[in-house]
N, C-alpha and C positions, 0 to 999 in steps of 0.2 A: 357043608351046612345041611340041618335035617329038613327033611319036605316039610316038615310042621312050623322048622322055626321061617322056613322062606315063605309059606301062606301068611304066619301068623305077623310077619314085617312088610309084606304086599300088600293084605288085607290095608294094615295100619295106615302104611302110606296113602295108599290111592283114598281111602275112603275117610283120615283125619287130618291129615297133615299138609296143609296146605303149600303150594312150591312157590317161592318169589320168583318173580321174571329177570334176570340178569341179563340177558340177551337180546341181538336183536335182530327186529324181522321173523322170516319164517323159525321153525324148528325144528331140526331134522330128528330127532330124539322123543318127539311128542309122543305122551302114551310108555314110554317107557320108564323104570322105576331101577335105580339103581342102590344096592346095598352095600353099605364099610363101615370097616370099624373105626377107619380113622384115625390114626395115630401119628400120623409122618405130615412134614410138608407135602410129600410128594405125591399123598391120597389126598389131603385137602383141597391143592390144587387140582388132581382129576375130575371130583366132586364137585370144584366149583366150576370148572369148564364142563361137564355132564350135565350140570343143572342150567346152564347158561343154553344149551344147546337141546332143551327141552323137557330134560328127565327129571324127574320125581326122584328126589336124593333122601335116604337114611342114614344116619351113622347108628349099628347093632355093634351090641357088644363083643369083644373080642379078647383070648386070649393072650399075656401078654408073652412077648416072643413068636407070635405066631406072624408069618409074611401078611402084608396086605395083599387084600382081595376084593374088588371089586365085583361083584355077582350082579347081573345084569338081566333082566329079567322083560321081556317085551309084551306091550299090548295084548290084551285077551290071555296069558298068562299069568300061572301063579307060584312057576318056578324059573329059576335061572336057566337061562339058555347057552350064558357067555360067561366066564369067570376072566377075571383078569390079575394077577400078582404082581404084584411090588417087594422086589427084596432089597438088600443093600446092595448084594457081591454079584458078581457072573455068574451062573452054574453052580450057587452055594456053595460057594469059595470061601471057608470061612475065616474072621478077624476082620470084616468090614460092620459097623452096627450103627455109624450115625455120620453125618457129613462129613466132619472133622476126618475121618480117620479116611472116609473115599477121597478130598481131593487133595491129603496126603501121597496116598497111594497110585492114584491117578494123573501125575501131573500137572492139575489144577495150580497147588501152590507153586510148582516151577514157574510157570508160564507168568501168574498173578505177579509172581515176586520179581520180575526180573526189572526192571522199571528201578528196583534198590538194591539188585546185584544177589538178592538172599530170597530163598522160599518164605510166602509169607501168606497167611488162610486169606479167602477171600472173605469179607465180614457179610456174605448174604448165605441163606440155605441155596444156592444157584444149583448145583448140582441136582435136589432134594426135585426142587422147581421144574428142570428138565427132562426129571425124570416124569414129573407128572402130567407135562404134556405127550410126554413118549405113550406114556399109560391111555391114555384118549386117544390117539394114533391109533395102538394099535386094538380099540375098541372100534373104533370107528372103521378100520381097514376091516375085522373081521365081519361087523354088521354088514357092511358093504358085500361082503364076499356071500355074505347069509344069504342076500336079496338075490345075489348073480349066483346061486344053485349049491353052492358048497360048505356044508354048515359046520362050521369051524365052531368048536366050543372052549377051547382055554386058548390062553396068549397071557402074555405075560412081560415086564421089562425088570430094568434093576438100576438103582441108581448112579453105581459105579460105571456100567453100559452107559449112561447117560453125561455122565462126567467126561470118559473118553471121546463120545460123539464132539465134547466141548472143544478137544485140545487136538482131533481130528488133523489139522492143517498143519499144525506145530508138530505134531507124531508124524507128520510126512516130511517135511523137512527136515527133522533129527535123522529122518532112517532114509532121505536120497542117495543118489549115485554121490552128488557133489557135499563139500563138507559146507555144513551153515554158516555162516560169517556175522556175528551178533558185536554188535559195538562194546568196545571197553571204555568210553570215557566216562563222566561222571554220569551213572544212570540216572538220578535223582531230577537233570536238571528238565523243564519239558511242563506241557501246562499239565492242572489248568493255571494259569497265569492272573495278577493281581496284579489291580492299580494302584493308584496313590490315594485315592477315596475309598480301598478298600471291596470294590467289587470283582469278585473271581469270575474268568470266564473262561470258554472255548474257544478257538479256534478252528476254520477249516479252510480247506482251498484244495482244488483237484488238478492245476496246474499250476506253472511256476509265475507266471507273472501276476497273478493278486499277490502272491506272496512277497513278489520282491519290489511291489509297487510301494503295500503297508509299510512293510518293514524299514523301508527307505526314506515314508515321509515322517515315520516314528527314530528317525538318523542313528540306525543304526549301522553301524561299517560293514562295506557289500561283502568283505569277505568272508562277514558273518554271517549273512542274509545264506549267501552261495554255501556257507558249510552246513547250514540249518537244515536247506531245506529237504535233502533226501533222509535224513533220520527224523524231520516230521513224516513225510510221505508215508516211510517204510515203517511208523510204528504202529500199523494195522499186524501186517505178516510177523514181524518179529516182537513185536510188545515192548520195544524199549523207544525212549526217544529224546537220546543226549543232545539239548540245544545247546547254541553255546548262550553260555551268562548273561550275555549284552541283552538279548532279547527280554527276557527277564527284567533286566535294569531300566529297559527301555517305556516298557509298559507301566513299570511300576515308578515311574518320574510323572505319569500323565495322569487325569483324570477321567473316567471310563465314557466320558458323553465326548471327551476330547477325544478317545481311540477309537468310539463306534465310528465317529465323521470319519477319521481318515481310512477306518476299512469300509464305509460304503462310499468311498472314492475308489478306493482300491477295486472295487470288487471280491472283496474276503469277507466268509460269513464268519461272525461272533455269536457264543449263545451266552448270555448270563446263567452262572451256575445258581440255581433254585434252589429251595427248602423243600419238604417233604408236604410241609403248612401251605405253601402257594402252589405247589401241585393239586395238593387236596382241593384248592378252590379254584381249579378250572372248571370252565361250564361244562356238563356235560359228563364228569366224570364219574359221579356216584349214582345210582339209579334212587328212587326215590324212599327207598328202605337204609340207604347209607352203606351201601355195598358197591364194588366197583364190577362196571359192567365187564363181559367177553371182553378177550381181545380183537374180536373180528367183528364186522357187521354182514352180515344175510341179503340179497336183498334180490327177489326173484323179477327174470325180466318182465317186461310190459311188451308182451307177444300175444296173438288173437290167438296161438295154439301150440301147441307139445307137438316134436316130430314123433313120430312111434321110434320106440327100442329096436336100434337093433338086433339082431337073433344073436348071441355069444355061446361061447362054451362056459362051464362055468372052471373056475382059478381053481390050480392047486392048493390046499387048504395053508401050505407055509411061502404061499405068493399070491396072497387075497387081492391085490390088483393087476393080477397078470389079465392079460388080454385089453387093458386100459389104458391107451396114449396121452403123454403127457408134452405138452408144446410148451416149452421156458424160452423167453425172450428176457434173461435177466446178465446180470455184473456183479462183481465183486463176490460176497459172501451169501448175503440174505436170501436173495431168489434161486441163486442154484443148489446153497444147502436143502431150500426148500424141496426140488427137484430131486433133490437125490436123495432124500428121507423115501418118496416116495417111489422111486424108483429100486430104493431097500425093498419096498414091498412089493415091489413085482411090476411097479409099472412098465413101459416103455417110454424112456424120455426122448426129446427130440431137441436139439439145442440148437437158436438162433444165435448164429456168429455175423460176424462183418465181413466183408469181401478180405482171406486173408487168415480168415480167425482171431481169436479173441487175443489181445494180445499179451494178457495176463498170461498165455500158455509159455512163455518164453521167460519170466519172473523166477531168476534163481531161489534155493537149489533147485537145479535141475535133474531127472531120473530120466536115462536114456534122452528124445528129444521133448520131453516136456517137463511142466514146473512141475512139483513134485505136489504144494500146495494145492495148484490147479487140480490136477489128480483124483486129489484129496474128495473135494466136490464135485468131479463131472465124469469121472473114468468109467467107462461102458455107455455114458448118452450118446444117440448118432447126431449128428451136426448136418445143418442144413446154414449155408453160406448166403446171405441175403444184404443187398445192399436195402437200407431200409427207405435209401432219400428217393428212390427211383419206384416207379411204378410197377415194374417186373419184382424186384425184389415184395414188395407189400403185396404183390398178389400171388406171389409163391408161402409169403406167410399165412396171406387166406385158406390158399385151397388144404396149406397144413390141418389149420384149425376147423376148415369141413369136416373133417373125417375125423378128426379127435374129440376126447373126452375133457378135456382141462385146458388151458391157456394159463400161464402165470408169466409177471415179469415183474420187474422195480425198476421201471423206465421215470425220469426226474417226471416232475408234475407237469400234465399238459401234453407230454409227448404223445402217449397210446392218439390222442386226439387228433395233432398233426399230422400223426402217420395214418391215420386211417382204421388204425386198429387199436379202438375202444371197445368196450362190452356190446355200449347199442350194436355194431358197427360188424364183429364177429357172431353176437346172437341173431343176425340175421340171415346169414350163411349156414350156422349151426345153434339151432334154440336150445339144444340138452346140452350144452357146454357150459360147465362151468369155468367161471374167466377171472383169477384172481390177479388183484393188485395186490402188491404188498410197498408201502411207501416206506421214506423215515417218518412224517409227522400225522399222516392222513389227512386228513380237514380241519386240523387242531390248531393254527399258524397261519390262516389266511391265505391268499391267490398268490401271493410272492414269498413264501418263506425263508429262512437260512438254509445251507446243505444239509440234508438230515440226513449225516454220517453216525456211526453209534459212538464212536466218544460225543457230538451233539447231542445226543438223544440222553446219554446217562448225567449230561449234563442239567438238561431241562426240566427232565423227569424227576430230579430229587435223588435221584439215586448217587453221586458223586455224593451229595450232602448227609447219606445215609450212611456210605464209607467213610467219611471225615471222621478227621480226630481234634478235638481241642479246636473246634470252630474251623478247621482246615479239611475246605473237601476235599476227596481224594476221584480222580478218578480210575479207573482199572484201565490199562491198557492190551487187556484179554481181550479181545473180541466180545464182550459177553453179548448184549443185544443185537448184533448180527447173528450170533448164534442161535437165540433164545426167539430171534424177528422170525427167521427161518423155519425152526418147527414151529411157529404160532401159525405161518402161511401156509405149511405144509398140513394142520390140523385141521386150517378155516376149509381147503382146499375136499379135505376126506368128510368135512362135514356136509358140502355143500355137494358131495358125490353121493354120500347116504342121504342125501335131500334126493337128490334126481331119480335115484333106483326107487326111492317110495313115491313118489309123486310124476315122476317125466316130464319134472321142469327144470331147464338151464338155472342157473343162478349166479350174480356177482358178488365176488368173496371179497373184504377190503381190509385189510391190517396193516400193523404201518410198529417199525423200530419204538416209538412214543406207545403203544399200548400194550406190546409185548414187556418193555420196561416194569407196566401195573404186574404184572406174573410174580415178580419180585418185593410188591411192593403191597400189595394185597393185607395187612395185618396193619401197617404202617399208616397206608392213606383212611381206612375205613375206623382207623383210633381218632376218637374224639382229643380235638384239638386239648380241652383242659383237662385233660383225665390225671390224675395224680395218683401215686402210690403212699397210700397212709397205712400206718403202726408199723412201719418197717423194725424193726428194733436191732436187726442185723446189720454192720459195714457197707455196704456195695460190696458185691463177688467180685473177687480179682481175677482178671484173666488170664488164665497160666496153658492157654492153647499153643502156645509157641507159633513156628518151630523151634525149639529150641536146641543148640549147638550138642553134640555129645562128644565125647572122646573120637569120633571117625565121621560122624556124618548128622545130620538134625532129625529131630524127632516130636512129633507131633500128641499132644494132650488134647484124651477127650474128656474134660473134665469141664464140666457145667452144673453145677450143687455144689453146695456144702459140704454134703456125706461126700459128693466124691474130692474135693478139696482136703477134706480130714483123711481120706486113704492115703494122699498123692502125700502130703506132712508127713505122714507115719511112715510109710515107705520110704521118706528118703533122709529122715531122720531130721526132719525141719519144726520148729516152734510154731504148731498149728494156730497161734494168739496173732501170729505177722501178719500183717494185710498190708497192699499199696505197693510198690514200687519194694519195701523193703523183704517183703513174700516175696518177689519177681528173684530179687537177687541172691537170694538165700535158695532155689528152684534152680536157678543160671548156676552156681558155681556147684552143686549137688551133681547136678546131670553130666557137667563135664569132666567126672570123675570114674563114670565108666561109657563102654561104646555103645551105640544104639540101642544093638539087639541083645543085649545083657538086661539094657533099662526095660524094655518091651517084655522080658521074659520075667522078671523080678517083678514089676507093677504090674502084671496079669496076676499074679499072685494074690495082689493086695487089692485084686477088683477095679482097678485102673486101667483104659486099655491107651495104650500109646502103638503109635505106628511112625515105622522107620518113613520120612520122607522123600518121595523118588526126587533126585537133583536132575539125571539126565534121561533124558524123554526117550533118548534111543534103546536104554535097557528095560522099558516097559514093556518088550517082548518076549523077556524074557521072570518075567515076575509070575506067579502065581492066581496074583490078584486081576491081571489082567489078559495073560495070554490068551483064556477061551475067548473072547471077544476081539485078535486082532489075528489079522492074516498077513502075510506077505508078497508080493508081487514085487513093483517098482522101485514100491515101497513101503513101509508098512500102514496099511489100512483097518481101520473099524469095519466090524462086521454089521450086519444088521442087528438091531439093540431090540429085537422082541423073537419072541416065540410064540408058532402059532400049532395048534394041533385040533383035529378033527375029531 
């Protein structure tokens, strides 16, 4: 971009265009003015977390085909300091150009579909999404790196990067030592689950006896109860989860106010699955413009004083947090994804185990003596072994947190408190530490809430209700909001780290599974409840994204228009007037007349683009689309999803 056109949209900004406040608390961003063109979910999303986080946003015009760019532009300047790119592919890998065709290629749809035994798109822009918290990451890592002496000017992420970070756990399991072992029974069956009055819900439970208490006063036969219960457990890791029937049968003979009573006997949380409408009208959720706020809240300590800085070196320009400790006291997915985003960029993690270690580490497949999963998210953090009940152990996690820059965990509500180790409680050891929580629900759910697991969260959020079909929610059994909670924590965390280098104050970071959810949902919640589409004079657009079956293997339609509807007819020699169900199947029995990559070569042709669907996750190392982005070791790993260059 030319120096005249970056004054003449600085100028504009700072001096007409007012910024709504989406965020909240301090601003680590204040003063700065960020420039896009705008075109993608996955710049919208940057721009609205930049803006949240302080910065003066434009969208300038752009050519079209050109990558996004974020041009970044700091206080008392009047040119970009920082560019930041958005493409589809890794390394302009080309054939990748809009979702559809990344979680194709990526895995996405394996993972999504297995739940129905068949590749099947995930129905949100997710990837687009992940990629544009990636895009703020690695803004935020390089601002950071700016303040600590090393002035880093491009970086950059790519959607499809963004997509593999998603299926990270599942690509380590395809490529262990040991072979995966995925259920074959009826994939279908598994909540969310329905009563006889018609209200769909969730369930959860972290061990066996709620489960086998409910189930029992719900008389269901134990030896069902006993087959259910490890493909509920296990359908975090593997994403499928075959109940048997009866369960099913069981809930749906009762009335939902009749099943709450018997799981808060039991001990099992339930979440009623929501609308998109009753999300919308939680308190709190929209700021006063009809926008929904950050995922994270801000909130600097109440200290009489800032310790002084350290003296550091300053970070290599493509490890903007080298030299920066990072302390995780977390479980499962959320907190240590979190951890390990940023320890992509250079941190040093440091990981609190149990006397014993985590025991996740032992959770087949296995690669050499660890899971392979586990792997996935913590391989290269050093481990510090802490019994947390005892006094020695709590004050081994202190003297950690003295001398570190960060604290993060997802310990249930209450705990940091018990233990000793809350924000007050560490900011008083160390005031320039930022100490992030990342919860399921935050403060949104009262003193006692349900489990907030992320099938719960997609639950509550609207988001199952946004995947449904025909009044039937759906929920995803992908990981997605453990995933998506994870970089929202990891973001809050580099926000609150560019707070400290400009100011030299600690800060508490607070995000939670329920907010990260909004990232998804951002277009959805802030549409006005009655808004209507009038003079449509066209059918509804049929969905013809498949996958669909080919002569060898399924294939994926990025077709969303008309015009591209009328190419996909003419190419395949179909009566462009069909619409509904009877297009579907005039489409279904066309394609499986030749093999994939015939149809892919042919409809490029015709300005169509289709992409061959990856089925197995272990040959993604070998694909095109994705090998600059994964390495091999134990097992196969994601790289780091940015570039940074000085």
């Amino acid at each position: 971009m030319s120096t005249t056109t970056s004054q003449d949209f600085a100028t504009a900004i700072q001096a007409k265009v007012p910024r709504p406040r989406h965020g909240h608390g301090p601003e680590p961003l204040s003063g700065y003015t960020v420039l896009c063109s705008d075109r993608s979910r996955a710049a919208d999303v940057a721009l609205r977390h930049l803006s949240c986080l302080g910065a003066r946003t434009l969208r300038r015009p752009g050519a079209d085909g050109d990558p996004e760019t974020l041009d970044v532009i700091p206080p008392g300047h009047s040119d970009p300091v920082l560019s930041c790119r958005v493409s589809w592919s890794c390394d302009g890998v080309p054939g990748l150009a809009d979702e559809t065709a990344v979680q194709a290629a990526t895995g996405v749809m394996a993972v999504h579909g297995r739940r129905t035994g068949a590749p099947e798109r995930l129905p949100l822009d997710y990837a687009s999404a992940c990629a544009g918290v990636l895009a703020v990451q690695g803004v935020l890592a390089a601002l950071v790196a700016r303040e600590r002496g090393t002035p880093v000017a491009r970086t950059g992420t790519s959607v499809a990067h963004a997509a593999l970070m998603t299926v990270s756990q599942y690509l380590a399991a395809a490529t262990a030592d040991e072979d995966e072992v995925l259920p074959g029974d009826d994939l279908r069956a598994g909540p969310p689950f329905r009563s006889r009055d018609g209200v769909w819900f969730e369930t959860e439970a972290l061990d066996p006896r709620p489960w086998r208490a409910f189930w029992t006063e719900l008389d269901v036969p134990m030896q069902d109860i006993g087959r259910g219960w490890q493909p509920f457990v296990l359908r975090y890791p593997k994403a499928v989860s075959p109940l048997p029937p009866s369960l099913s049968r069981a809930v749906a003979a009762r009335d939902y106010a009749e099943i709450a009573d018997a799981a808060a006997r039991a001990g099992l949380s339930l979440c009623r699955v929501r609308t998109v409408a009753e999300r919308r009208a939680d308190p709190g959720l929209l700021t006063g413009d009809g926008t929904v706020a950050g995922p994270w809240r801000l909130t600097p300590y109440d200290t009489a004083g800032n310790a002084p800085a350290p003296a550091v070196r300053a970070p290599r320009a493509d490890r903007p947090l080298e030299g920066i400790t990072v302390v995780e006291a977390g479980r499962r997915i959320q907190g240590p994804l979190a951890t390990h985003v940023l320890g992509l960029l250079g941190a040093d993690v440091v990981r609190v185990e149990p006397p014993g270690g985590d025991p996740l580490r032992g959770m087949p497949p296995m690669s050499g003596d660890c899971s392979a999963r586990f792997l996935a998210l913590n391989k290269g953090k050093r481990v510090l072994q802490a019994d947390l009940k005892t006094d020695g152990g709590r004050a081994d996690v202190v003297e950690l947190a003295r001398g570190a820059d960060a604290f993060l965990h997802n310990w249930a509500p209450g705990k940091a408190a018990v233990f000793g180790l809350d924000s007050d409680d560490l900011a008083a050891v160390n005031p320039r530490l930022v100490y992030a929580y990342s919860s399921g629900w935050g403060d949104a759910l009262g003193d006692e809430p349900p489990l907030g697991t992320d099938f719960m969260a997609q639950a509550h959020s609207g988001l199952s209700d946004m995947m449904g079909t025909d009044g039937v929610p759906r929920t995803s059994l992908m990981t997605l909001i453990d995933v998506l909670g994870g970089l929202v924590a990891a973001e809050g965390v580099l926000a609150g780290l560019l707070l400290r280098e400009r100011t030299g104050a600690g800060t508490r970071v607070d995000s939670s599974l329920l907010s990260a959810s909004t990232v998804l949902q951002y277009e959805a919640l802030e549409q006005a409840p009655d808004r209507r589409v009038r003079g449509c004079a066209k059918p509804p657009l049929t969905d013809l994204t498949g996958p669909w079956p080919t002569a060898d293997g399924p294939l994926a339609l990025s077709v969303s228009s008309y015009t591209e509807t009328g190419r996909l007819c003419a190419a395949l020699g179909v009566d462009p007037d069909l619409t509904g169900d009877r297009l579907r199947a005039e489409v279904a029995a066309r394609l499986l007349e030749r093999t994939a990559a015939s149809w892919r070569g042919l409809l490029a042709g015709a300005g169509v683009t289709a992409t061959e669907v990856v089925t197995d996750l272990a040959t993604l190392h070998d694909t095109p689309v994705a090998r600059h982005a994964l390495t091999r070791a134990e097992c196969v790993f994601v790289t780091a999803p940015w570039r940074f260059e000085a």
